[in-house]
KEKE-3310 file (N, C-alpha, C; in steps of 0.2 Angstrom, whole numbers, plus 5000, padded with zeros to 4 digits):
npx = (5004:5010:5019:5010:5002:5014:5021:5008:5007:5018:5017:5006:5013:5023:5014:5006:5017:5020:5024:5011:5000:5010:5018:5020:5025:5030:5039:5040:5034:5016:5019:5031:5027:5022:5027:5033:5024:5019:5028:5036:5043:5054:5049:5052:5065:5065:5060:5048:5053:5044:5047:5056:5065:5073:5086:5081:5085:5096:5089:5085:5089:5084:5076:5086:5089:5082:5088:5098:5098:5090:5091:5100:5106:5098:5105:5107:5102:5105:5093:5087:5089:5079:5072:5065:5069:5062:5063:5072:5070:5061:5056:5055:5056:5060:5051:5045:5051:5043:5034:5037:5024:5021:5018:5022:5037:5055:5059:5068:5078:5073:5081:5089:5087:5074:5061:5055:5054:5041:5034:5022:5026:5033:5020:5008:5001:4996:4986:4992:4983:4975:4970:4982:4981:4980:4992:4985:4982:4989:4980:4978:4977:4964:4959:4955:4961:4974:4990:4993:5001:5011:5009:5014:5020:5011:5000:4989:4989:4985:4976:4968:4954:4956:4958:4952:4954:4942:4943:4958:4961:4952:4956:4970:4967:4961:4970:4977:4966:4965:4980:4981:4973:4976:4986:4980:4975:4985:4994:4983:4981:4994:4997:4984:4988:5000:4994:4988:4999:5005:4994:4994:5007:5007:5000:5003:5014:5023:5018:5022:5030:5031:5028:5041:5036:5044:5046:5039:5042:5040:5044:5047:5055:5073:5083:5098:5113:5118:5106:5101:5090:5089:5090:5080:5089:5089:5084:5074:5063:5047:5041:5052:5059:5054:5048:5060:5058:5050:5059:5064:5060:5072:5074:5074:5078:5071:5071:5083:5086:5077:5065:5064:5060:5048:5042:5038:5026:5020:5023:5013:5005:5009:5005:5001:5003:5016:5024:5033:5043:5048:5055:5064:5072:5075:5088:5086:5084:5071:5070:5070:5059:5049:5048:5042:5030:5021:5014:5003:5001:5003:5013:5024:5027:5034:5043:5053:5057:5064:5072:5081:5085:5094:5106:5110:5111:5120:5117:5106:5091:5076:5076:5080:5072:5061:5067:5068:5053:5051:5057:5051:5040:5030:5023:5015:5012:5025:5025:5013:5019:5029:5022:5014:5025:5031:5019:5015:5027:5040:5051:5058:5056:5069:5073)
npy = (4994:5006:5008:5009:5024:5031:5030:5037:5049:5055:5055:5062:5075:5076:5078:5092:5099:5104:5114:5126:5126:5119:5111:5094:5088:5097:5104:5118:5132:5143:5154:5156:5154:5167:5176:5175:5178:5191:5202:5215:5231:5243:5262:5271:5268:5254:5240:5228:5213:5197:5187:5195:5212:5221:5236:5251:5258:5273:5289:5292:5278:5263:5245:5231:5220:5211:5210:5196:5194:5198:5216:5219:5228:5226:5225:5240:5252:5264:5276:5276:5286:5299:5293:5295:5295:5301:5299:5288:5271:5255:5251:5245:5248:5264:5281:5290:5304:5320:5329:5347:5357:5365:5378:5380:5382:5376:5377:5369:5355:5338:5328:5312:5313:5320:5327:5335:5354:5365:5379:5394:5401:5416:5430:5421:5412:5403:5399:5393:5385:5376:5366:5362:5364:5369:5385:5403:5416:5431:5446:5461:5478:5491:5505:5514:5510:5507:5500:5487:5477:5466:5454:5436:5420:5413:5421:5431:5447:5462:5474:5491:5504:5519:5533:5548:5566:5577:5590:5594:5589:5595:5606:5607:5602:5613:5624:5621:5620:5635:5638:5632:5639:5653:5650:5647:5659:5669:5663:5662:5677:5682:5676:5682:5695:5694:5688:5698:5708:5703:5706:5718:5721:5718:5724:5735:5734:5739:5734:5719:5714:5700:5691:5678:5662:5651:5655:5657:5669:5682:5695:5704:5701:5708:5722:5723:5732:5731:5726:5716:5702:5698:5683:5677:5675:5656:5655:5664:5659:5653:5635:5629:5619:5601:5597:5585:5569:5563:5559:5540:5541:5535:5519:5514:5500:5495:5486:5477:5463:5455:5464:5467:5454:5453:5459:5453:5449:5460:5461:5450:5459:5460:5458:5445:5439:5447:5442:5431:5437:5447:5441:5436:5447:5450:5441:5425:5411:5404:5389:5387:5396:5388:5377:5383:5383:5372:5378:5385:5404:5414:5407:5405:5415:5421:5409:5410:5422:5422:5414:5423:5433:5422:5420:5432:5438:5448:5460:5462:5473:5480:5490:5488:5480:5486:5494:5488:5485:5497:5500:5491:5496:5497:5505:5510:5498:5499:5509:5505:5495:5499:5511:5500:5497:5507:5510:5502:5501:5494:5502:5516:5533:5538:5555)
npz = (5000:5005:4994:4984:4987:4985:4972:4967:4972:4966:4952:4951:4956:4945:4934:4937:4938:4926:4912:4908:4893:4887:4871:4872:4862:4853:4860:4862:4871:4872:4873:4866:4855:4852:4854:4841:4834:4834:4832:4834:4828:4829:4828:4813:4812:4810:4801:4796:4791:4786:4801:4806:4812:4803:4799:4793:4776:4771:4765:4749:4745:4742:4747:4741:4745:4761:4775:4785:4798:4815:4817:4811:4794:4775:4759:4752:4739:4727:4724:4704:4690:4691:4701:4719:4737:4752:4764:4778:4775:4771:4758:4742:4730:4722:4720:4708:4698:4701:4686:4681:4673:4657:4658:4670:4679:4684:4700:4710:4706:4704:4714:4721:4735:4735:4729:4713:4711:4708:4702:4697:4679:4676:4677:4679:4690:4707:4720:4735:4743:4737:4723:4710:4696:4685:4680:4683:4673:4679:4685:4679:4683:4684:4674:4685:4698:4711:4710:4725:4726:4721:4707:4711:4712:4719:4724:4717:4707:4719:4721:4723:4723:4715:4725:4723:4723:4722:4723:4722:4710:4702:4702:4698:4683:4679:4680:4668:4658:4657:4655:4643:4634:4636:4626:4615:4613:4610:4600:4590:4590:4585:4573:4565:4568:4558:4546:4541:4540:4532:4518:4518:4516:4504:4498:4495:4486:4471:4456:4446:4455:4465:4481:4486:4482:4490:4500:4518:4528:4539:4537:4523:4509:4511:4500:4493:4488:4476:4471:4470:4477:4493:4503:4518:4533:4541:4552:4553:4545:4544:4550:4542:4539:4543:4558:4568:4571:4587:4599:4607:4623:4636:4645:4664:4673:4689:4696:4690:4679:4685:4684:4671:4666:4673:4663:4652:4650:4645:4629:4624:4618:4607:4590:4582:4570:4567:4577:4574:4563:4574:4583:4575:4573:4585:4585:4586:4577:4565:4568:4582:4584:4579:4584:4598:4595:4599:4608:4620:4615:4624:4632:4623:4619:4632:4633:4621:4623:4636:4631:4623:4632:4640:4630:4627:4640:4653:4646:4641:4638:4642:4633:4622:4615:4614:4606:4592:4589:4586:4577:4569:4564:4574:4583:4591:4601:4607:4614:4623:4631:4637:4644:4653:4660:4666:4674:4682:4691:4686:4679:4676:4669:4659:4659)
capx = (5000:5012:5022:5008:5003:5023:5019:5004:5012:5025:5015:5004:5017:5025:5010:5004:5022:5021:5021:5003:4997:5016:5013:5024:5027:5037:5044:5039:5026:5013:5024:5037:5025:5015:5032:5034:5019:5020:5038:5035:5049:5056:5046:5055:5072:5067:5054:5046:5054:5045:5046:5063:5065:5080:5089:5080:5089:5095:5085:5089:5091:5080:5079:5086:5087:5082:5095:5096:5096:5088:5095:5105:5102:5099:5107:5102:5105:5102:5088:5088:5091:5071:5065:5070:5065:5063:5068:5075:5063:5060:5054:5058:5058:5059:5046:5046:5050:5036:5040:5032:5020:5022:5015:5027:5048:5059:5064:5072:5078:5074:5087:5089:5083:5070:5055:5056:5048:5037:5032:5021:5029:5032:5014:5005:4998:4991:4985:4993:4977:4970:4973:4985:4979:4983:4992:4981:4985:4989:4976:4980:4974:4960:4963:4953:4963:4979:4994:4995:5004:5012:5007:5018:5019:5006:4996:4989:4988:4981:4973:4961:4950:4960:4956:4951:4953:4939:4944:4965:4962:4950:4961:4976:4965:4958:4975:4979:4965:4968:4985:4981:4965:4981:4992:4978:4972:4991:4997:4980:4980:4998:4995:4979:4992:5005:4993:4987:5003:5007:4992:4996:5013:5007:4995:5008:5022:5022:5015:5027:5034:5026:5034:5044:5033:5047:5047:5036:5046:5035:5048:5048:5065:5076:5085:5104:5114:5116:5095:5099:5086:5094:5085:5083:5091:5086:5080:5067:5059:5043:5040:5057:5061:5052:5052:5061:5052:5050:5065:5058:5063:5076:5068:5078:5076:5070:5075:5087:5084:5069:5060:5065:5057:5041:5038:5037:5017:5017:5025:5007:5001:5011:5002:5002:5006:5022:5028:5041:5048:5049:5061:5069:5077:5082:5092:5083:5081:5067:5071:5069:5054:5047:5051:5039:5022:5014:5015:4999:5003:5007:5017:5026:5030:5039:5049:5058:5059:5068:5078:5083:5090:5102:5109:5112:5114:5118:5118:5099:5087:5070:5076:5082:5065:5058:5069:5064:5046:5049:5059:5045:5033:5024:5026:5009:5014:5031:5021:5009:5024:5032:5018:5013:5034:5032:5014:5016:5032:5047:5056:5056:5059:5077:5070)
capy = (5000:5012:5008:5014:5030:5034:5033:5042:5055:5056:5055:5069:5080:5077:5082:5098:5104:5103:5121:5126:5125:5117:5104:5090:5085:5100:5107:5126:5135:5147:5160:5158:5155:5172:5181:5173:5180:5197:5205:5224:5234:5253:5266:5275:5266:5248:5238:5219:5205:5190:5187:5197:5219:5224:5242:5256:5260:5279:5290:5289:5273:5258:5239:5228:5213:5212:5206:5191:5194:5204:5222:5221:5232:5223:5227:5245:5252:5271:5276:5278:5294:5301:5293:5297:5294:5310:5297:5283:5269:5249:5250:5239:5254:5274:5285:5293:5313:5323:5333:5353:5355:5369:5383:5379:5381:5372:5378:5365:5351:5331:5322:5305:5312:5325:5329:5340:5358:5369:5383:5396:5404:5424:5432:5417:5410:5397:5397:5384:5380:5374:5361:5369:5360:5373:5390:5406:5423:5438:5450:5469:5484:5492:5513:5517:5508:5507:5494:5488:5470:5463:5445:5431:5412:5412:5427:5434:5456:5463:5482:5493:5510:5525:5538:5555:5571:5583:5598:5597:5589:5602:5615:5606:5603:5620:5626:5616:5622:5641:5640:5630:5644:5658:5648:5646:5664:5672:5662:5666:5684:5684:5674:5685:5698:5691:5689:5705:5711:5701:5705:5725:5722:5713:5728:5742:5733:5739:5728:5716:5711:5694:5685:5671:5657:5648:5658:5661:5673:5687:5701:5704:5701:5714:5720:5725:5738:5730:5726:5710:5701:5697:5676:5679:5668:5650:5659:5668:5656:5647:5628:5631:5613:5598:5593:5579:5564:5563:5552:5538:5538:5528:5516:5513:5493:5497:5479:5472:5457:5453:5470:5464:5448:5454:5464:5448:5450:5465:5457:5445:5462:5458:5454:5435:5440:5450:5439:5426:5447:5452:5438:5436:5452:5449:5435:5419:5408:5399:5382:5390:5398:5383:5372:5382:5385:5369:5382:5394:5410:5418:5402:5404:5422:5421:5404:5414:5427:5420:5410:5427:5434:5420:5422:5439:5439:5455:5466:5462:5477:5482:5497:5484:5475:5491:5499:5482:5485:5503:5496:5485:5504:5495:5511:5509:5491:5498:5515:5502:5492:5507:5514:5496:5494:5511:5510:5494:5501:5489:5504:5522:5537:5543:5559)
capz = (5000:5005:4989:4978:4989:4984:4966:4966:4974:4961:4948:4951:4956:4938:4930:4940:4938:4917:4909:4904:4886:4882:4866:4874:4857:4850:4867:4863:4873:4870:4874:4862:4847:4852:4853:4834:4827:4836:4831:4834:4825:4830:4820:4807:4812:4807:4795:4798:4785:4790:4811:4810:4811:4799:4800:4789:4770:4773:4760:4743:4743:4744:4748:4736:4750:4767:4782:4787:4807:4818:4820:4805:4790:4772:4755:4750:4733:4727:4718:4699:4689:4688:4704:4723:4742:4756:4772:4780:4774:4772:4753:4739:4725:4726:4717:4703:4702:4698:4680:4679:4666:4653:4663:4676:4678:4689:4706:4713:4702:4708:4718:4725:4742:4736:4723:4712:4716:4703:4702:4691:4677:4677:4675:4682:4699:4707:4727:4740:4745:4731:4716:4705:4688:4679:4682:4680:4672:4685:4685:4679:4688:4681:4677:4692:4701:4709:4711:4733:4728:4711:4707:4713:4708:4724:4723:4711:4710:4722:4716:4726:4720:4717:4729:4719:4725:4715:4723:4720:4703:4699:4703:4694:4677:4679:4676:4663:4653:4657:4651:4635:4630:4635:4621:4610:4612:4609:4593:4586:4587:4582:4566:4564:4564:4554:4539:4541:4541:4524:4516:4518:4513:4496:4493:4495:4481:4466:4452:4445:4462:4471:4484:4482:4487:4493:4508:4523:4533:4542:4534:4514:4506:4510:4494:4493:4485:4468:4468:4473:4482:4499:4506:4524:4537:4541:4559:4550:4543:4548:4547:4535:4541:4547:4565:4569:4577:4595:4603:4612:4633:4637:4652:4667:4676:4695:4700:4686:4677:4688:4682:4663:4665:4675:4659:4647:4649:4640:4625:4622:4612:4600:4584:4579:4564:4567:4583:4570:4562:4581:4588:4571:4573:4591:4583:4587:4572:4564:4569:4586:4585:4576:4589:4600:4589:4600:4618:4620:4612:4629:4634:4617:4621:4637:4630:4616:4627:4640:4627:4621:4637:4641:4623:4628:4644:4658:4643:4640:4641:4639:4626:4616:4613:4613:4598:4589:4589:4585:4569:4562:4563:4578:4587:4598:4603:4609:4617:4628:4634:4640:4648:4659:4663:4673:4677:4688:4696:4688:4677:4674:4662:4662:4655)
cpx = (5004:5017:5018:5006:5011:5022:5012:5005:5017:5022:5012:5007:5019:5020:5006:5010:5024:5018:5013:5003:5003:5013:5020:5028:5033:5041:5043:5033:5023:5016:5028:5033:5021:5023:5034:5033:5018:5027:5034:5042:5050:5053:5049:5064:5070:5061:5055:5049:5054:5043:5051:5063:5073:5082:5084:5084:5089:5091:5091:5091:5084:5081:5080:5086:5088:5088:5091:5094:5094:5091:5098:5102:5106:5104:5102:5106:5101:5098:5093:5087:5082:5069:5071:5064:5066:5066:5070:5068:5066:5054:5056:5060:5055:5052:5049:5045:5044:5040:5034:5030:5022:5020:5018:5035:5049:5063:5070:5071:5076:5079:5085:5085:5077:5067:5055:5052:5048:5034:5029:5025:5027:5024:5009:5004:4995:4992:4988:4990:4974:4976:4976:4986:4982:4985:4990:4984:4984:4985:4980:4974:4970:4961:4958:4955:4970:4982:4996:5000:5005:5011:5013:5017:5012:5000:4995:4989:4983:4980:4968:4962:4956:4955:4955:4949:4949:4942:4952:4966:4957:4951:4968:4972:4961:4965:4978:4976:4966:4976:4985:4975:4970:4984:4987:4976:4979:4994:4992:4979:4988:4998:4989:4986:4996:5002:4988:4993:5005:5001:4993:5003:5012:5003:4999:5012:5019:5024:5021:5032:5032:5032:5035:5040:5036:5050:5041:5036:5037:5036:5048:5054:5065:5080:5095:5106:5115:5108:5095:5093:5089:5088:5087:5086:5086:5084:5073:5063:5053:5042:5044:5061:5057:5053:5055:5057:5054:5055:5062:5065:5067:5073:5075:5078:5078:5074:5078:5084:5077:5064:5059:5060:5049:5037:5038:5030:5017:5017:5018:5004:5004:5006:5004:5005:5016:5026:5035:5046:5051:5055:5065:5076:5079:5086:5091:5081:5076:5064:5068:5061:5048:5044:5046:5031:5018:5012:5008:5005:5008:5014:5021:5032:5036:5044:5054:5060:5065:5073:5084:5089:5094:5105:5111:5116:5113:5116:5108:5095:5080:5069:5077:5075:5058:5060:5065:5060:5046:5052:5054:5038:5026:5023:5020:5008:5021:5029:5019:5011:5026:5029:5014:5019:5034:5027:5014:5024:5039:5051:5053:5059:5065:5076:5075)
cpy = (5006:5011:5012:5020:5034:5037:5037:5050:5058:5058:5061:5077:5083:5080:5089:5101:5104:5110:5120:5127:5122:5111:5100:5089:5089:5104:5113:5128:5140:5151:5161:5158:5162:5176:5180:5178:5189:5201:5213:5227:5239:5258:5269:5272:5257:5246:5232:5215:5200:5191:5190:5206:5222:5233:5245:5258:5268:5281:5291:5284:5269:5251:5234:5221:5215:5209:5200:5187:5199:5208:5223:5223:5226:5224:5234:5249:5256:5271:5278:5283:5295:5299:5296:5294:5299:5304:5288:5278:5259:5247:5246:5244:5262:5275:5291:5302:5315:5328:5339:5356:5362:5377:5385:5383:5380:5376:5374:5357:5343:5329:5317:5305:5318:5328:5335:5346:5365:5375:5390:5400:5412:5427:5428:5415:5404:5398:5390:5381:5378:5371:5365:5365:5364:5382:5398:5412:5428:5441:5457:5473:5487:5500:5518:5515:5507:5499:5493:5482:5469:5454:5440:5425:5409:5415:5429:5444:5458:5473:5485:5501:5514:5530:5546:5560:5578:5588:5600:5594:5594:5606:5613:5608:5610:5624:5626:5622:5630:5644:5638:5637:5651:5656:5651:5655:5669:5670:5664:5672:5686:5680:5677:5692:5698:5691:5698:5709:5710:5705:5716:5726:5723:5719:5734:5740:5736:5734:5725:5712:5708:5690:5678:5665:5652:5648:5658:5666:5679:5693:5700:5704:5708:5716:5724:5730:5737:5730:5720:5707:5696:5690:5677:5673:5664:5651:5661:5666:5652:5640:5629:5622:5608:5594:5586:5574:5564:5557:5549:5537:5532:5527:5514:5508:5498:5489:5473:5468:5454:5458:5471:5458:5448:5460:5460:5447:5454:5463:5454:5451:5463:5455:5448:5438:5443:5448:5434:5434:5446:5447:5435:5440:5455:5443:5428:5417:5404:5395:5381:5390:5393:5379:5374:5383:5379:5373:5386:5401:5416:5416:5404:5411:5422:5414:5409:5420:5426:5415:5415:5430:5429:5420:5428:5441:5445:5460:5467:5468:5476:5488:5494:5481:5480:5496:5493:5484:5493:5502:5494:5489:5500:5499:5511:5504:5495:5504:5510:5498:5496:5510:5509:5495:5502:5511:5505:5495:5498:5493:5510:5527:5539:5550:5569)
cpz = (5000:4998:4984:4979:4985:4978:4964:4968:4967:4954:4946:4951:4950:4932:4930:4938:4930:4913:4906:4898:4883:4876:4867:4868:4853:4857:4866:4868:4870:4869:4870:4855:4849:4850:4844:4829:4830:4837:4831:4832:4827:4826:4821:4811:4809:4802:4796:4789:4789:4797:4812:4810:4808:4798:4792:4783:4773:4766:4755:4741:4745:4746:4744:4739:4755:4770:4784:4796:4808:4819:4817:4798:4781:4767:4751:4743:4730:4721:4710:4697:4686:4695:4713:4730:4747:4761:4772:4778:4773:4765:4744:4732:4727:4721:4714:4705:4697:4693:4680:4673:4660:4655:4669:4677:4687:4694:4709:4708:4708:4709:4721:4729:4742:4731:4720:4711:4710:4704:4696:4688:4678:4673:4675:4689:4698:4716:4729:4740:4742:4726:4712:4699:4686:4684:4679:4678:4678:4682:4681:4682:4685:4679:4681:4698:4702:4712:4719:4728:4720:4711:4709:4712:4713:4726:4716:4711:4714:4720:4722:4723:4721:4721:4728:4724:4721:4717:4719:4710:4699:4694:4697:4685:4673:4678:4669:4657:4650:4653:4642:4630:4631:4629:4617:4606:4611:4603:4589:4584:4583:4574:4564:4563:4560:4546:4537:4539:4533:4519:4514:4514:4504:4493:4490:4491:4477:4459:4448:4450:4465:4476:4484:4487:4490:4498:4512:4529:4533:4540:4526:4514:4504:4501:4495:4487:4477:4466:4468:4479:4489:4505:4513:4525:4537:4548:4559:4547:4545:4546:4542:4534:4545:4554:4563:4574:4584:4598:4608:4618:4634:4644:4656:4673:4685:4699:4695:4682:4678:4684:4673:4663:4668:4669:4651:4646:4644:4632:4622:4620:4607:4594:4584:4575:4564:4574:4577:4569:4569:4582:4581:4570:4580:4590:4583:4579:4572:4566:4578:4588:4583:4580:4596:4599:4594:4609:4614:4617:4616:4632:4629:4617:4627:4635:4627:4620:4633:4637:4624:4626:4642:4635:4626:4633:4651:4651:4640:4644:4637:4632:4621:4611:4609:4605:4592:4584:4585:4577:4565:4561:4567:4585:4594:4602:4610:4617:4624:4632:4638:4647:4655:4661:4669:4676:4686:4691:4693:4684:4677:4671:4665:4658:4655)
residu = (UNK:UNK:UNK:UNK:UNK:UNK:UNK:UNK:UNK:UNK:UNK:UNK:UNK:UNK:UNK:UNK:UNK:UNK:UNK:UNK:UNK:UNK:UNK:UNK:UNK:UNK:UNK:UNK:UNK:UNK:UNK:UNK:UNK:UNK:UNK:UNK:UNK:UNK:UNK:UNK:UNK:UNK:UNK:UNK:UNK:UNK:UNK:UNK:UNK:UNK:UNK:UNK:UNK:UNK:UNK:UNK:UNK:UNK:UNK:UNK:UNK:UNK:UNK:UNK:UNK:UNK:UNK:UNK:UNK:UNK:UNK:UNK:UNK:UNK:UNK:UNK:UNK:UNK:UNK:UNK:UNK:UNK:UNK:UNK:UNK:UNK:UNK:UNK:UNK:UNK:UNK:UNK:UNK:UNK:UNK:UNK:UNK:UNK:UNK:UNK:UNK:UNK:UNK:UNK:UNK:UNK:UNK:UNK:UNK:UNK:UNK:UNK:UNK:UNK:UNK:UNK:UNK:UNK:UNK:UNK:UNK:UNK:UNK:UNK:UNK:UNK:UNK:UNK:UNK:UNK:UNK:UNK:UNK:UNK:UNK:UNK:UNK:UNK:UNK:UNK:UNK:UNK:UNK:UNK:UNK:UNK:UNK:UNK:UNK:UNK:UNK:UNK:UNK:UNK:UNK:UNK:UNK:UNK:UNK:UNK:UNK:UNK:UNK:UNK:UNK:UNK:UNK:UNK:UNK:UNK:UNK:UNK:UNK:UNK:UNK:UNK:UNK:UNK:UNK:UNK:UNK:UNK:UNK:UNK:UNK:UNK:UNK:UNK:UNK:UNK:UNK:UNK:UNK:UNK:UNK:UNK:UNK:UNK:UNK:UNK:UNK:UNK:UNK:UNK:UNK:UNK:UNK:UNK:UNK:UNK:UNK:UNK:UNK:UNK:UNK:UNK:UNK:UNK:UNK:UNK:UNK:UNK:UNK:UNK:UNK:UNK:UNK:UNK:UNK:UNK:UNK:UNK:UNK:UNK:UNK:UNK:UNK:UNK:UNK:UNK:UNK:UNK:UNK:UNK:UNK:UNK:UNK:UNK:UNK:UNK:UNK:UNK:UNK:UNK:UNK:UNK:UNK:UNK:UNK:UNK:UNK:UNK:UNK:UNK:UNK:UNK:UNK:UNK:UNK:UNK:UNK:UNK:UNK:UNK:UNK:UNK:UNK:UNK:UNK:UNK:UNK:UNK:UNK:UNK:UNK:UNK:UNK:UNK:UNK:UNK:UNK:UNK:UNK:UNK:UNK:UNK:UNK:UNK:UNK:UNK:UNK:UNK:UNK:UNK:UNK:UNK:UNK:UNK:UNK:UNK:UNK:UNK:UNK:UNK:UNK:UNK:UNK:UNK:UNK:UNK:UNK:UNK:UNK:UNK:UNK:UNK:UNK:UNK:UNK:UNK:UNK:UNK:UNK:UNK:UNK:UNK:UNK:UNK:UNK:UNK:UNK:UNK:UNK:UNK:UNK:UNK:UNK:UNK:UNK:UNK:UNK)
# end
């Protein structure tokens, strides 16, 4: 009796002291297959391969094979020329760079470790906070209105009401006209006398004598001691010569280069027709201008334009563009340039 109490004893023992849920058969416990299937990684230092956590490829590169122990980092291998990654990462290929549409130009070119960054072209916008599908044309000010803000690749113009003063422009136009009705009422009586003056003379010569109609001095030709008829000076002649044409204002860039190039809008009142002429004879060939016939008109414009001024260079001005224009007898084109390049602040008359 007391032999088998002994083994009953033993027996029990050995079965109450047997890990719970162990599977006799493979010798694991719960515990070590729960640990298995729950691998928890470091975030943003590791990435799960499997039931193991391998080190993070730095950026710009990606994973061509994972590690084969825990904690150690796999085979990483740099992105390809076009695509790129921002961070540390546990991904198998980078992403491609984004490319700026025609409406756009490149601020920041794409690298390995960072997308490339767009922006609208000069005389275009597009808000942060909105989809920028497309980038719209800058506003212009209205002529009741003045310029607070000039457009930016993020803004557009900003304009409010001009503020009229009746009384002092009144007073200014009110001047104006008093002097001009002074002018008009001063040359007319002195030309009222003038042909008075002639018409006395012509009655008092004696017959045979007319004046040389290839004069209009205000004096009758003198005569000299021979009986020659003595031609006044070139002093004394009226309208003996025609004016010369008005010499256009040389313009003077308020902010360089930039103030050159925020005046490639005005350019778009170029005729169609005479835009190939116009950038022919800033030197830009054919093949050139060709090459951009599938841009918008305005897109088309500032291309050649800015293909022009690096060809040229510092030496690039707006009097150039402007003599041009005045070449091809497009003198009111060159006028309306002129007049929005100082209106909007970016140059002024050297006068």
């Amino acid at each position: 009796m007391k032999f088998f109490l002994l083994h009953t004893v033993l027996f029990l023992s050995v079965w109450f002291s047997r890990p719970t849920g162990a599977d006799p058969r493979s010798g694991l416990g719960l515990e070590d297959s729960r640990t298995q299937r729950d691998v928890s990684c470091r975030e943003h230092l590791e990435y799960k391969d499997g039931n193991i956590c391998c080190l993070n490829c730095p950026a710009g590169t990606y994973v061509k094979s994972p590690c084969t122990a825990a904690g150690m980092k796999g085979k990483c291998e740099e992105c390809d020329y076009g695509t790129f990654i921002e961070h540390a990462n546990g991904l198998k290929q980078c992403f491609k760079c984004t490319r700026c549409r025609s409406d756009q130009e490149v601020v920041r070119p794409c690298t390995h470790t960072q997308d490339t960054e767009c922006q609208c072209r000069p005389g275009r916008f597009c808000h942060p906070d909105q989809a920028c599908e497309v980038c719209k044309k800058c506003s212009r000010c209205e002529k009741d209105e003045e310029l607070v803000r000039n457009c930016t690749p993020t803004s557009n113009t900003e304009c409010k009401k001009t503020q009229h003063k009746p009384s002092s422009a009144l007073g200014a136009w009110g001047i104006v006209l008093i002097v001009l009705s002074v002018a008009v009422l001063v040359f007319g009586t002195l030309f009222a006398v003038y042909i008075w003056r002639r018409r006395r003379a012509e009655s008092q010569r004696p017959d045979g004598i007319k004046t040389d109609p290839h004069y209009t001095d205000i004096h009758p030709p003198e005569e000299n001691r021979d009986g020659e008829t003595q031609r006044p000076s070139g002093t004394n002649l009226i309208l003996s010569r025609p004016l010369e044409e008005e010499q256009f204002p040389k313009l003077v860039p308020v902010n360089g280069e930039e103030s050159l190039r925020k005046c490639f809008e005005y350019f778009e009142d170029v005729d169609v027709d005479q835009h190939k002429r116009f950038f022919r004879n800033l030197g830009i060939n054919d093949n050139v201008i060709k090459s951009k016939e599938h841009l918008l008109y305005e897109d088309r414009i500032h291309e050649l334009l800015n293909i022009w001024i690096e060809r040229v260079g510092r030496e690039a001005s707006l009097n150039d563009l402007l003599r041009v224009l005045l070449d091809m007898s497009q003198r009111r084109t060159a006028e309306k340039v002129k007049e929005n390049a100082i209106h909007h602040g970016h140059y002024f008359c050297e006068c």
